[in-house]
N, CA, C and O of each residue as an XYZ file, in Angstrom:
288
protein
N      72.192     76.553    103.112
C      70.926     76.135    102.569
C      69.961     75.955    103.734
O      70.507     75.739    104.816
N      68.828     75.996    103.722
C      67.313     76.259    105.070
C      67.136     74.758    104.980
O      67.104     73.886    104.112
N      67.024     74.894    106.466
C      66.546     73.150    106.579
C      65.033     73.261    105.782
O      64.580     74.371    105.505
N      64.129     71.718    105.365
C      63.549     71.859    104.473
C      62.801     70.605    105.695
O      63.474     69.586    105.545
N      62.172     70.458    106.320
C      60.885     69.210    106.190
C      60.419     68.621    105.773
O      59.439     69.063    105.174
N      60.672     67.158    105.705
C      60.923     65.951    105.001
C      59.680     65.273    105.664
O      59.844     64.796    106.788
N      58.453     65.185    105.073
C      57.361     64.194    105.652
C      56.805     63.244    104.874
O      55.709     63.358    104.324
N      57.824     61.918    104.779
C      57.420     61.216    104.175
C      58.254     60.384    102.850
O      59.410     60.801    102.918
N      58.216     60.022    102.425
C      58.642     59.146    101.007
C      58.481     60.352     99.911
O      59.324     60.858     99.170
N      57.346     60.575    100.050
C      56.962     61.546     98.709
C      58.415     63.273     98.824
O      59.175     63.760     97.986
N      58.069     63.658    100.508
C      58.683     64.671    100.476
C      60.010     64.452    100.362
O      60.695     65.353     99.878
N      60.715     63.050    100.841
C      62.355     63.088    100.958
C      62.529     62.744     99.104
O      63.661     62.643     98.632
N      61.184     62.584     98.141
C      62.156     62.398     96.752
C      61.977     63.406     96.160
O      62.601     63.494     95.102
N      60.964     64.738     96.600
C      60.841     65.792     96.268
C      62.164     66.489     96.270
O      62.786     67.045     95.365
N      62.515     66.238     98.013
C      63.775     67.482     98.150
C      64.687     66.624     97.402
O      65.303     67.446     96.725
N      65.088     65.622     97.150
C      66.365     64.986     96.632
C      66.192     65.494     95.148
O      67.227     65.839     94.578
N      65.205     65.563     94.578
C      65.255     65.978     93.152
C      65.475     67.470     92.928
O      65.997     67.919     91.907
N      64.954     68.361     94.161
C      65.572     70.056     93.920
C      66.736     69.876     94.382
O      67.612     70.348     93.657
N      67.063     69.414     95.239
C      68.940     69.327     95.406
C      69.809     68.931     94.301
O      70.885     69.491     94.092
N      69.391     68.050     93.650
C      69.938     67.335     92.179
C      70.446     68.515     91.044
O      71.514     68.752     90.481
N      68.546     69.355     91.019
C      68.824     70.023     90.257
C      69.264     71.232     90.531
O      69.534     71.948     89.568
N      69.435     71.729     91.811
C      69.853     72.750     92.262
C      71.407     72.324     91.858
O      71.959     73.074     91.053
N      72.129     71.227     92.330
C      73.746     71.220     91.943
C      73.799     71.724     90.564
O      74.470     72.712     90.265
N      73.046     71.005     89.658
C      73.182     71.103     88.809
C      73.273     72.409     88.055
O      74.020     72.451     87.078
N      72.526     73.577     88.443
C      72.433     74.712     88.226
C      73.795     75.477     88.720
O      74.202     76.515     88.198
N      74.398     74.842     89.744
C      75.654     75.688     90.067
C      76.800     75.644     89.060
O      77.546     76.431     88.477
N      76.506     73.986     89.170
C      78.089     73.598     88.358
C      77.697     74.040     86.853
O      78.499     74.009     85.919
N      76.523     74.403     86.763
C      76.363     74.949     84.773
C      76.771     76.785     84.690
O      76.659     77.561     83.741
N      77.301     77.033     86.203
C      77.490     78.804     86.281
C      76.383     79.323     85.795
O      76.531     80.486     85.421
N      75.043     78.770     85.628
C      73.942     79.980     85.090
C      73.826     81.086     85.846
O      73.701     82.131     85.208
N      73.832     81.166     87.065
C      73.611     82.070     88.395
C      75.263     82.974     88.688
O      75.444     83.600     89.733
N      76.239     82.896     87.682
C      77.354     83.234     88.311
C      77.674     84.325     87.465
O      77.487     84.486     86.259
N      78.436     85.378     88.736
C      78.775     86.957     88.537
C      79.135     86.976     86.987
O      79.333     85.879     86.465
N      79.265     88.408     86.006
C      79.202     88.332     84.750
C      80.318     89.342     84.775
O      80.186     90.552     84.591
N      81.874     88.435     85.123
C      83.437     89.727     84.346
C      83.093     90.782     85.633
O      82.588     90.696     86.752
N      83.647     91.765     84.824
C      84.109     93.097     86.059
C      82.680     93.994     86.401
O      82.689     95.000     87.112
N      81.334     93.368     85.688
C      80.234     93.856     86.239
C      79.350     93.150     87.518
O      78.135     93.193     87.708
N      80.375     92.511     88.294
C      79.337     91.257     89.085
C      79.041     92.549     90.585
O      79.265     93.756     90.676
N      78.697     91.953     91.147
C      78.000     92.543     92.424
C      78.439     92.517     93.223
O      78.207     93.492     93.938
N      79.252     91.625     93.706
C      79.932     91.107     95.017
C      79.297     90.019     95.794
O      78.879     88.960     95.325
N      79.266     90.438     97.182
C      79.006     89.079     97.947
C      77.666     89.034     97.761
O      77.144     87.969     97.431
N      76.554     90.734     98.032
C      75.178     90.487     97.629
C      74.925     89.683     96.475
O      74.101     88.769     96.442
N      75.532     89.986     95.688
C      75.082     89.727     94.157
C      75.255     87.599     94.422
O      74.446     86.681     94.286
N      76.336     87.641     94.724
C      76.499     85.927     95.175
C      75.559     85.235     95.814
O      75.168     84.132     95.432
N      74.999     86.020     97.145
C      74.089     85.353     98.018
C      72.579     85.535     97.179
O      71.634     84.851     97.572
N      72.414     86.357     96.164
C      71.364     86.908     95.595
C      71.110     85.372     94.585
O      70.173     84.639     94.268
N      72.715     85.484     94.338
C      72.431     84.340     93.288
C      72.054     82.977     93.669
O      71.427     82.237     92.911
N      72.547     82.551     95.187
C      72.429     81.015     95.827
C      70.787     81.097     95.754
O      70.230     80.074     95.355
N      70.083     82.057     96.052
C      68.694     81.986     96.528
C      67.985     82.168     95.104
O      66.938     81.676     94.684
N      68.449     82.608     94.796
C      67.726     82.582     92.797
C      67.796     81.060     92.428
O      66.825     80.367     92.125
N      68.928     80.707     92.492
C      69.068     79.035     91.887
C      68.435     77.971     92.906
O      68.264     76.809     92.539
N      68.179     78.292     93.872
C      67.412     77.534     94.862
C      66.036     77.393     94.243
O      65.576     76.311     93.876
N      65.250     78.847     94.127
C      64.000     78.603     93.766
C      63.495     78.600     92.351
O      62.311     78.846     92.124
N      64.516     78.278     91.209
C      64.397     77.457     90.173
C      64.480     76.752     89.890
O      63.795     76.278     88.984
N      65.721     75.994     90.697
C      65.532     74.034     91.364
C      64.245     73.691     91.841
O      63.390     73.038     91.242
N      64.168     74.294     93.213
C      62.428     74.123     93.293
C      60.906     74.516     92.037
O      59.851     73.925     92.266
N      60.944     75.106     91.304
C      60.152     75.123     90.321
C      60.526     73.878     89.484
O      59.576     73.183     89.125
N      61.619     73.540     89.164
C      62.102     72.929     87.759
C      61.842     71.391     88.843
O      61.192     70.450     88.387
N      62.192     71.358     89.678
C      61.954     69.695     90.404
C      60.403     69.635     90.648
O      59.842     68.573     90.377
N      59.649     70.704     91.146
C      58.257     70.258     91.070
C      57.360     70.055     89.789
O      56.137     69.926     89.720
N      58.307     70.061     88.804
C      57.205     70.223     87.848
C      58.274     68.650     86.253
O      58.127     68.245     85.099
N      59.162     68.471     87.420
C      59.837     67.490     86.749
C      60.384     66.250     87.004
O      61.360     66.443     87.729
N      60.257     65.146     86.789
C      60.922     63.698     87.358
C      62.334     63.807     87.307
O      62.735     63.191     86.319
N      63.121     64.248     87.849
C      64.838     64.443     87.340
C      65.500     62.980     87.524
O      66.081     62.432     86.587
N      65.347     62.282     89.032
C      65.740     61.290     88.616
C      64.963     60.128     88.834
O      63.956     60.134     89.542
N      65.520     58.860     88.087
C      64.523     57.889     88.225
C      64.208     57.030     89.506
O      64.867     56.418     90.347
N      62.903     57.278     89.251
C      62.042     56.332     90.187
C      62.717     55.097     91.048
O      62.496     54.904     92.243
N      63.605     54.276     90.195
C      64.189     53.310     90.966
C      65.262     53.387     91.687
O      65.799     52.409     92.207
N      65.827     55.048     91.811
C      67.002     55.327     92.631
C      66.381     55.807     94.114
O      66.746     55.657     95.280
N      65.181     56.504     93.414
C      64.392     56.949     94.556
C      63.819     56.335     95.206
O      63.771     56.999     96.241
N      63.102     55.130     95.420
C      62.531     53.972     95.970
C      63.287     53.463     96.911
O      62.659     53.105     97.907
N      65.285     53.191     96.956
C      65.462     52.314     97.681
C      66.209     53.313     98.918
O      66.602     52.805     99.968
């Protein structure tokens, strides 16, 4: 995963909420090879970077977790 630059309160609950939902996207297999048609390793690394930047869409445009976990 790319280091990410953290400036601030605002940015460290930003990235904590695309990381959240980025796990979350793994462990649901949405991004994962499909039976004896998958791709291989491209198709894998194709997929880490696909689910990365739908975590990032889906966390900027969403509160995933609450406010009071994020605060302390």
């Amino acid at each position: 995963m790319p280091e990410v630059p953290v400036a601030g309160a605002g940015g460290a609950n930003a990235l904590l909420n695309r990381l959240y939902v980025s796990q979350m996207l793994q462990f649901s297999g949405a991004f994962s090879a499909r039976g004896n048609f998958g791709g291989g390793a491209g198709e894998g690394q194709f997929s880490s970077y696909l689910r990365e930047e739908f975590a990032t869409k889906i966390a900027d445009n969403l509160q995933i977790l609450p406010q009071e976990m994020l605060s302390e």
